[in-house]
C-alpha positions in Angstrom: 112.4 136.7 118.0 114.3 138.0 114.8 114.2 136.0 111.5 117.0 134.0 111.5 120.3 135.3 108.8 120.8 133.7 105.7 123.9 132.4 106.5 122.0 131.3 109.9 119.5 129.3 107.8 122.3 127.8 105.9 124.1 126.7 108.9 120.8 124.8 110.0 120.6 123.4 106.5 123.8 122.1 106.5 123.7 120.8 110.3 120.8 119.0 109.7 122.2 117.5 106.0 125.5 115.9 107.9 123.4 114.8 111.2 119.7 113.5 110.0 120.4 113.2 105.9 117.8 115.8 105.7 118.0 117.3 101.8 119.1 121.1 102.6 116.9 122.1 100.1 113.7 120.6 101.7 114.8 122.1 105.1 115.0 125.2 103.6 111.4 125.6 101.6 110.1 124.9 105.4 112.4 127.7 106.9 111.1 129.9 104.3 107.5 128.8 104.9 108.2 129.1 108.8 109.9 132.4 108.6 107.5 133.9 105.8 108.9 137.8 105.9 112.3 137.0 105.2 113.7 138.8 102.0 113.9 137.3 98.6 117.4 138.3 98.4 118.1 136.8 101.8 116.6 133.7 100.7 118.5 133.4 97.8 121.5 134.5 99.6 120.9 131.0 102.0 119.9 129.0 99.5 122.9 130.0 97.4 125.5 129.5 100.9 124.5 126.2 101.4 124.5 124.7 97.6 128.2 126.0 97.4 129.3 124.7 100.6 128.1 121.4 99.3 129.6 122.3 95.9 133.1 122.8 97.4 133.3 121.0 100.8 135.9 119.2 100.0 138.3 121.8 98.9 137.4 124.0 101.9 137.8 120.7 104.4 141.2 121.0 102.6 142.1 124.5 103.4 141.5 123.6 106.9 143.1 121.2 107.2 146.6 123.0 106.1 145.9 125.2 109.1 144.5 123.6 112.1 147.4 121.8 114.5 144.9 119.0 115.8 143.4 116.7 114.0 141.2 117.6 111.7 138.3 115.1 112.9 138.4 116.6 116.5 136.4 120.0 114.5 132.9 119.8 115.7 131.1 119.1 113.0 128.6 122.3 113.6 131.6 124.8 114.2 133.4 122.8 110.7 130.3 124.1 108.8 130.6 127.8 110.6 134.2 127.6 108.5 133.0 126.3 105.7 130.1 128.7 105.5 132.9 131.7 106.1 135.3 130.3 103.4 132.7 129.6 100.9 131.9 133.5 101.0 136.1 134.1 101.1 137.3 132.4 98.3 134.3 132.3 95.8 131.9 134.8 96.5 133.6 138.1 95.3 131.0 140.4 96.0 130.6 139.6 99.8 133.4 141.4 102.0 136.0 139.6 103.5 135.2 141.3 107.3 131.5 140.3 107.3 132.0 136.8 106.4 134.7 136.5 109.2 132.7 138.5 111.3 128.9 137.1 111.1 131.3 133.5 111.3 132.7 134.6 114.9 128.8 135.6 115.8 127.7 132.3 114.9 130.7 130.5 116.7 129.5 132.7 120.0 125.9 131.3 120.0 126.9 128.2 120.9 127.8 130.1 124.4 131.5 128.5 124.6 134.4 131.8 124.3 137.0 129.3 123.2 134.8 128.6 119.9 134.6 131.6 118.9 138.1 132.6 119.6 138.7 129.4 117.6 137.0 130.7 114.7 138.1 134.1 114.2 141.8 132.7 115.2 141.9 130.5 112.0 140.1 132.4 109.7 142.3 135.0 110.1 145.3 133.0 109.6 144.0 131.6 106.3 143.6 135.1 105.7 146.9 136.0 106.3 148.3 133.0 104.0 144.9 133.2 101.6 147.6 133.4 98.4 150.0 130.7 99.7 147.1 128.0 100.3 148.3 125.1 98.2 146.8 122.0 96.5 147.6 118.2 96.3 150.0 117.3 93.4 148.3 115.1 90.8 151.9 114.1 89.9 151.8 112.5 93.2 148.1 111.1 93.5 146.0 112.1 90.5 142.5 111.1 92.1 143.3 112.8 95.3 144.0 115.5 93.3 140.9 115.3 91.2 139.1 115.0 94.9 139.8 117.9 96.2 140.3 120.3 93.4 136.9 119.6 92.3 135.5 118.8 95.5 134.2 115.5 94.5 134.0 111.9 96.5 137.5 109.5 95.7 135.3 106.7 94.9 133.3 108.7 91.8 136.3 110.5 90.8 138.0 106.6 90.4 134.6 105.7 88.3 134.7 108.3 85.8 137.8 108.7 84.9 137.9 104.7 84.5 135.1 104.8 82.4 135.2 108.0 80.7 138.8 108.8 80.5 140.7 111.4 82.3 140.3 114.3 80.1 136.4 113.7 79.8 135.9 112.8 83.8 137.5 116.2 84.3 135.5 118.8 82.1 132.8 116.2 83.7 133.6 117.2 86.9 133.8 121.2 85.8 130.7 121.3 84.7 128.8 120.1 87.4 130.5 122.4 89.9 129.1 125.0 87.9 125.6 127.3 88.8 122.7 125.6 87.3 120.6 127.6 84.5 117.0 128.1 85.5 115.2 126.7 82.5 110.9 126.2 82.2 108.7 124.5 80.0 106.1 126.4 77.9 102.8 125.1 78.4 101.5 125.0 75.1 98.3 123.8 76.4 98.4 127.8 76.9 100.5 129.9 74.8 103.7 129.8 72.9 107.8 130.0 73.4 107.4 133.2 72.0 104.3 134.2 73.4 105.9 133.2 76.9 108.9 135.6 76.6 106.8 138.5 76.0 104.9 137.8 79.4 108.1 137.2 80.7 109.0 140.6 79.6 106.7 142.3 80.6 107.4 141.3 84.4 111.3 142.1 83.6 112.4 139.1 83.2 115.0 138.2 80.7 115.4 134.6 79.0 116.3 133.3 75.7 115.1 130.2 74.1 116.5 127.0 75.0 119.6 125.8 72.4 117.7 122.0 71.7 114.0 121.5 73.8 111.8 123.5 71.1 109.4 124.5 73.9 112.5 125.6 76.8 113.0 128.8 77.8 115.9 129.8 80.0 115.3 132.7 82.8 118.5 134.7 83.7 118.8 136.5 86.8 115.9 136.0 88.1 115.4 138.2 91.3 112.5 137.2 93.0 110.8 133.4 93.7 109.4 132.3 90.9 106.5 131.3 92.0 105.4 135.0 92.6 105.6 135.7 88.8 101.9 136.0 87.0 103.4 133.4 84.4 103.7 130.9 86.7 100.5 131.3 88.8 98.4 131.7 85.1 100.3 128.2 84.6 101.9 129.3 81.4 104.7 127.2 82.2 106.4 124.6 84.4 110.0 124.4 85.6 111.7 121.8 84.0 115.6 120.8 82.7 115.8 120.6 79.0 117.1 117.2 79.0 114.0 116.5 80.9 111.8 118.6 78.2 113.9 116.7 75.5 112.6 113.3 76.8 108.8 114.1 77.0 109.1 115.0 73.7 111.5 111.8 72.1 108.3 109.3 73.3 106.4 111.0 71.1 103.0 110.5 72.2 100.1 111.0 70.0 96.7 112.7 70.6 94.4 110.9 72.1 96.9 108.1 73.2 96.6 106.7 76.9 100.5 106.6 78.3 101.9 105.2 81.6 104.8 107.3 83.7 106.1 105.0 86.1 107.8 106.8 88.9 106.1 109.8 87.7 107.0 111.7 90.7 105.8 115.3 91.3 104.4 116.2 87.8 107.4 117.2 85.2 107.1 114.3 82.7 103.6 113.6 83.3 102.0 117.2 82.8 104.4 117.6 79.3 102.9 114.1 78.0 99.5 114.9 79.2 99.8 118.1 76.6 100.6 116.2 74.0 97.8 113.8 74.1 95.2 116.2 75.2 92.4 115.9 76.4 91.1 113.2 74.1 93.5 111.1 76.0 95.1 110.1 79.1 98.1 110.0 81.5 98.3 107.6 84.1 101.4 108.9 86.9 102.7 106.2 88.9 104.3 106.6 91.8 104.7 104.9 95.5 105.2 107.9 97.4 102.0 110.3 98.3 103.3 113.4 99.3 104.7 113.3 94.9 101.4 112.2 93.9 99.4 115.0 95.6 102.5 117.5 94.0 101.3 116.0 90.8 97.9 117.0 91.3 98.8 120.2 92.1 101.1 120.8 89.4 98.1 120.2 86.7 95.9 121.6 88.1 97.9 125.4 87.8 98.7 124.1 84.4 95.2 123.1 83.3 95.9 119.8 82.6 92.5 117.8 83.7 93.8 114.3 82.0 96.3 113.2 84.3 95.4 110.3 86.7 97.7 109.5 89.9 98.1 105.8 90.8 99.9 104.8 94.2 101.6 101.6 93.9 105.5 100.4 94.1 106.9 99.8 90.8 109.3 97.3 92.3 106.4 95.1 92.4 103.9 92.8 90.0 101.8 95.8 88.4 99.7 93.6 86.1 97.0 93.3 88.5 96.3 97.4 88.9 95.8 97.9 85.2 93.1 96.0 82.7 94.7 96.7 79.5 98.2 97.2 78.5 99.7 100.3 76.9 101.4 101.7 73.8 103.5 104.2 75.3 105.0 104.0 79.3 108.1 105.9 80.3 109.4 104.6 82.8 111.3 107.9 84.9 113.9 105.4 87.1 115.0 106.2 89.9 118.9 106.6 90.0 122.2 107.9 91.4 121.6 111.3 90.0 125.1 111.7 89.4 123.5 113.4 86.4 122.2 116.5 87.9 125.0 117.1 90.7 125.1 121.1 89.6 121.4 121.3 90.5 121.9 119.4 93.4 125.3 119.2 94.9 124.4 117.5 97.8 124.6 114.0 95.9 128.0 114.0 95.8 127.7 113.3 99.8 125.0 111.3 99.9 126.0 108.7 97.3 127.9 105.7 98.1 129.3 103.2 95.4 127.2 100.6 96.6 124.5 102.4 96.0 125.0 102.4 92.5 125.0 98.4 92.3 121.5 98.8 94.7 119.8 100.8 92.2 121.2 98.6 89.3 119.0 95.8 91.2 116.0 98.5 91.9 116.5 99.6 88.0 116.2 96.3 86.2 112.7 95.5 88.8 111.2 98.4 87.8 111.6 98.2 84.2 110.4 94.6 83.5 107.4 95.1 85.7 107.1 97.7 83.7 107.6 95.6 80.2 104.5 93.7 81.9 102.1 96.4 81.5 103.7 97.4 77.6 101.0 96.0 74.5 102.5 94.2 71.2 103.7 96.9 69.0 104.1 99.4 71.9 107.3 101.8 72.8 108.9 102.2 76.4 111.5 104.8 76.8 113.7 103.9 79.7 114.9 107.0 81.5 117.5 108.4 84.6 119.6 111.3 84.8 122.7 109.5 85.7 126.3 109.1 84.5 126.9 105.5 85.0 127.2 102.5 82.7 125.8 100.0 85.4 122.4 102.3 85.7 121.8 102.8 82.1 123.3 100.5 79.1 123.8 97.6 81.5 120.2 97.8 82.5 119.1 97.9 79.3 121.4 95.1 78.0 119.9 93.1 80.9 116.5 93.8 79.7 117.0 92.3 76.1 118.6 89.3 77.5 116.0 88.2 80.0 113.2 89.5 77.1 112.6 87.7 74.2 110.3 90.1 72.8 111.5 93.1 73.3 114.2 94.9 71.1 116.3 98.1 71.2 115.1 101.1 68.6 117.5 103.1 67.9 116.6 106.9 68.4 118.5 108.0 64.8 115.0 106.5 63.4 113.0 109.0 65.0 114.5 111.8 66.9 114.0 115.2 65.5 116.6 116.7 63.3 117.1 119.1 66.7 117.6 116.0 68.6 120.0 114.1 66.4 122.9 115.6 68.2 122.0 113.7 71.7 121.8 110.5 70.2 125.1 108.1 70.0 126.4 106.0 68.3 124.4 102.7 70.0 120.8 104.5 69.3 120.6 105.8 72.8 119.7 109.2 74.1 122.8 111.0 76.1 123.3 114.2 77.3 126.4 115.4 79.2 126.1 118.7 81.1 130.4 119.3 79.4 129.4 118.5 76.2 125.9 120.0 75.7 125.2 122.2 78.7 122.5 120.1 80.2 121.8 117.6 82.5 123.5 114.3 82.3 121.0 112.2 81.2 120.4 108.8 79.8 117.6 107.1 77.3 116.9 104.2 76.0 113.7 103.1 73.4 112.1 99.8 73.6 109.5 98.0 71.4 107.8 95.2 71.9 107.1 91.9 69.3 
């Protein structure tokens, strides 16, 4: 039987995504696994389909809507996704033709062995075709977050939250931003080489990047052709893929040699394999995590890098820790888990699978996790609280919590001790804050505290 085509594999994706609330990017590493001869450029092709579908669904829900004379929510939902594959590649992919996307649309439509479907198909598509320059949008005169909704393709109920907490103008560059193709952006592993040393290798496999604009050891790889995994770089373990805000935070804790420091929630390996470099090998990283399939990622991970100091823990952070650990610490980060609303370029498919009541469930999961974690801190010692969210009840009402229901522990301020490069991701309250509008990275949040 033939490999499947990418838009094929990102129909699947996508299926699965809106029936099961599988991750379209997990279902695709196991097609690509499964299906091992497929093209790279195929599998970017897919993987680039299905992230802009879930970049824009909203918007190209819309444009059906203005053409189909049912109700919209009679669409099957696996021949809605057969449009939205075809329209995705219509309006914003300029350099596929307009005939193939129609035409591999009507081919998918046929394979689910009904005529009508595929008559369906090609019958609508066309006539958006027909009327692709007349397709019109909601007013914002007349409803501004409906028009926010669907012009940025984003949920009612965040578009409401941001722009009533960050103001209109802001929510919407907000908003811009994250619709917009992530940068691919790796960590040097200075266990091994150097920024500069990295490029060269880079180089010499023809591969161009530049230095990141604020993580001193950040590198960011443009138009990269291939899986990264196949470079020579990556298998020598020169480096690790990694946002910059993410980089930024490894480095604002500040561990020293020889220190021993506590990730909670390490997950698979990002944080913890960058703070295990800058103790070295004189010292220690403990990752903490519930889940076991992260843990054994973690293992994996430093092992490629080198990194021989890093010690996985399985236990839920939601719960008393005191009893898994002897002695307490002087540095933990504690990596919270979150909304994500943060990252939504690198992973569009938030935007879908977020509710608003999550946000006041992880606020709850959030404050657990972080005084357990206060348990386990020594007099003296530093916790940077950390998520990669853009909301005030997962970050500086956590935090504010925190210092109410602890005594002993206080705020730093990050002015005291960020790096001149830093300084610029600090505000005005001390705290670390990165918006992918304002600085071109993830949106991320950080807090320091100290204990008495």
């Amino acid at each position: 039987m033939a490999d499947p085509t990418p838009r094929d594999l990102a129909l699947q994706a996508l299926n699965r995504f809106d029936k099961e609330g599988i991750i379209p990017h997990y279902h695709l590493e196991q097609a690509f696994d499964r299906y091992y001869a497929i093209p790279a450029k195929d599998r970017a092709l897919a993987v680039h389909i299905t992230s802009g579908v879930l970049r824009w669904r909203l918007r190209l829900d819309w444009i059906v809507r203005q053409h189909v004379k049912f109700p919209f929510h009679k669409i099957q939902l696996q021949i809605l996704n057969v449009l939205r594959i075809a329209l995705y590649q219509i309006f914003f992919m300029d350099r596929i033709p307009v005939s193939a996307a129609v035409n591999e649309a009507v081919n998918q439509a046929k394979s689910f062995g009904r005529p009508h479907i595929a008559r369906f198909v090609n019958g609508i598509l066309r006539e958006i075709l027909r009327k692709k320059d007349a397709v019109h949008l909601p007013r914002k005169e007349d409803d501004p977050i409906k028009y926010y909704s669907i012009v940025y393709s984003f949920p009612r109920w965040l578009v409401r939250k941001w722009l009533a907490e960050l103001g209109e103008g802001f929510a919407r560059d907000l908003m811009e931003a994250s619709n917009r193709l992530p940068e691919l952006i790796v960590r040097v592993n200075t266990l091994k080489t150097s920024r500069e040393a990295l490029m060269e290798e880079l180089a010499k496999e023809d591969i161009s990047c530049s230095p990141t604009k604020y993580s001193p050891v950040g590198v960011q790889i443009k138009d990269l052709k291939r899986p990264i995994t196949d470079l020579k770089a990556f298998q020598q373990g020169l480096f690790q893929v990694q946002g910059e805000a993410a980089q930024i935070c490894g480095l604002l804790l500040r561990p020293q040699k020889g220190e021993r420091v506590l990730e909670v929630c390490t997950g698979i390996g990002g944080k913890a394999s960058h703070l295990a470099e800058q103790v070295g090998p004189t010292g220690a990283v403990i990752g903490l995590d519930k889940k076991m399939g992260s843990l054994l990622r973690l293992t994996d991970t430093c092992k490629r890098l080198g990194v021989q100091w890093v010690y996985p823990v399985a236990a839920d952070a939601a719960t008393d820790m005191r009893a898994l650990f002897t002695v307490r610490f002087a540095r933990i980060l504690v990596d919270s888990p979150c909304s994500g609303l943060g990252v939504i370029s690198k992973h569009p498919d938030i935007k879908w699978r977020r509710q608003e009541g999550h946000i006041r469930e992880l606020g709850e999961l959030q404050g657990r996790i972080l005084s357990n974690s206060i348990s386990l801190l020594g007099r003296g010692g530093s916790l940077f609280y950390v998520t990669c969210t853009i909301s005030r009840e997962e970050n500086e009402d956590i935090v504010e919590g925190i210092l109410k229901a602890h005594g002993n522990i206080r705020l730093r301020n990050l002015k005291q001790i960020a790096p001149e490069w830093a300084m610029e991701l600090v505000d005005e309250n001390g705290f670390f804050r990165s918006f992918p509008n304002l600085h071109g990275l993830e949106g991320f949040f950080a807090a320091m505290l100290t204990a008495s």
